[in-house]
C-alpha positions as CSV (number, residue, x, y, z in Angstrom):
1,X,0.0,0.0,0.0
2,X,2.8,2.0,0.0
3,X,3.1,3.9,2.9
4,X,6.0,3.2,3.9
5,X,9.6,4.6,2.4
6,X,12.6,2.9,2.8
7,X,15.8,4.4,2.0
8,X,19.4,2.5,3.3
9,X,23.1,3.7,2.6
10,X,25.7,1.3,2.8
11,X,30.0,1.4,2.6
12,X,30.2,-1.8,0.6
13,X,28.5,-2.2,-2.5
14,X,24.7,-3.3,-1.9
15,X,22.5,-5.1,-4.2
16,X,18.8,-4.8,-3.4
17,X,15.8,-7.5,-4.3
18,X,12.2,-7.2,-3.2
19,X,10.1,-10.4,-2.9
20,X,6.7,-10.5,-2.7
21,X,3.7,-13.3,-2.7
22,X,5.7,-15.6,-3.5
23,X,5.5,-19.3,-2.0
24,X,8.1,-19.9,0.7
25,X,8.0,-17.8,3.9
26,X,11.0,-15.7,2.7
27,X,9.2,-14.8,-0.8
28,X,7.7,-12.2,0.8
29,X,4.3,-12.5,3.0
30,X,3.2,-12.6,6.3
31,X,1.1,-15.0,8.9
32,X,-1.0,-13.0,11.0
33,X,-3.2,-15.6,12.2
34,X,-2.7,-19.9,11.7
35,X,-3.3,-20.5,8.5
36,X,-3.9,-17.0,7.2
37,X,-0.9,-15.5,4.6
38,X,-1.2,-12.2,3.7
39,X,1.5,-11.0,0.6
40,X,4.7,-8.5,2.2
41,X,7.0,-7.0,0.4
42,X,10.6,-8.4,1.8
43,X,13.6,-6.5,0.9
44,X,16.7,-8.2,1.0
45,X,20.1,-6.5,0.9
46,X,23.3,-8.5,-0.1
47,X,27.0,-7.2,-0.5
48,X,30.3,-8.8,0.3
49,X,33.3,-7.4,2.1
50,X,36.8,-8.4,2.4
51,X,37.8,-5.6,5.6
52,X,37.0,-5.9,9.3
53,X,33.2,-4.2,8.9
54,X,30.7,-2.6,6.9
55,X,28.6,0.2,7.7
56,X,24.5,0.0,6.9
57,X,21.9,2.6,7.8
58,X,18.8,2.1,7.0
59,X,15.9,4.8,7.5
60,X,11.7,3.7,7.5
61,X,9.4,6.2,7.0
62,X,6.1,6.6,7.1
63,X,4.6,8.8,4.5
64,X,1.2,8.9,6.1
65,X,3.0,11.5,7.9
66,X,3.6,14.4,5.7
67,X,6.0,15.5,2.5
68,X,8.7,17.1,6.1
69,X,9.0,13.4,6.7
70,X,10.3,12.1,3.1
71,X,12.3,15.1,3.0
72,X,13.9,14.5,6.3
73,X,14.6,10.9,5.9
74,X,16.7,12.1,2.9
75,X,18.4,14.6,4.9
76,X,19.4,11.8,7.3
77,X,20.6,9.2,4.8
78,X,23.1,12.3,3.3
79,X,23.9,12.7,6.7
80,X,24.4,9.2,7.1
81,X,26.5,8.5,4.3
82,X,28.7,11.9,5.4
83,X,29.4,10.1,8.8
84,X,30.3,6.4,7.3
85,X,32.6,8.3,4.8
86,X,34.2,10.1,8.3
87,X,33.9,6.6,10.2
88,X,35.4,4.6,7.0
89,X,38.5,7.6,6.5
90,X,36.8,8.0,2.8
């Protein structure tokens, strides 16, 4: 339904898949009840690293909220990637 925003910066290079509706658990739905599966989007974020760590931020927002929200959670994620650049020495 959309009303979420998801936004996710990361040092190493990411690759993002969304899964939805599709059969096994991790294919993207949801049990609420026995029984019951309702479809979810799943996001899934892979990336390989050869140093000691790897620095992921990742901002939800909820645009139900208001257009200072979306534009907030981009501040952030600039922000964010500012500070793993300063943590990482890049």
């Amino acid at each position: 339904n959309r009303r979420f925003s998801v936004a996710w910066t990361c040092s190493a290079a990411a690759r993002a898949a969304i899964a939805c509706g599709e059969p096994r658990p991790e294919g993207g739905w949801v049990a609420p009840s026995l029984g019951v599966r309702k479809e979810a989007p799943r996001l899934t974020l892979n990336f390989s690293f050869a140093g000691p760590r790897v620095t992921l931020t990742t901002i939800v927002a909820d645009t139900t909220r208001g257009i200072e929200d979306v534009e907030l959670m981009q501040r952030m994620v600039n922000d964010a990637s500012l500070m793993e650049t300063g943590l990482n020495g890049r």
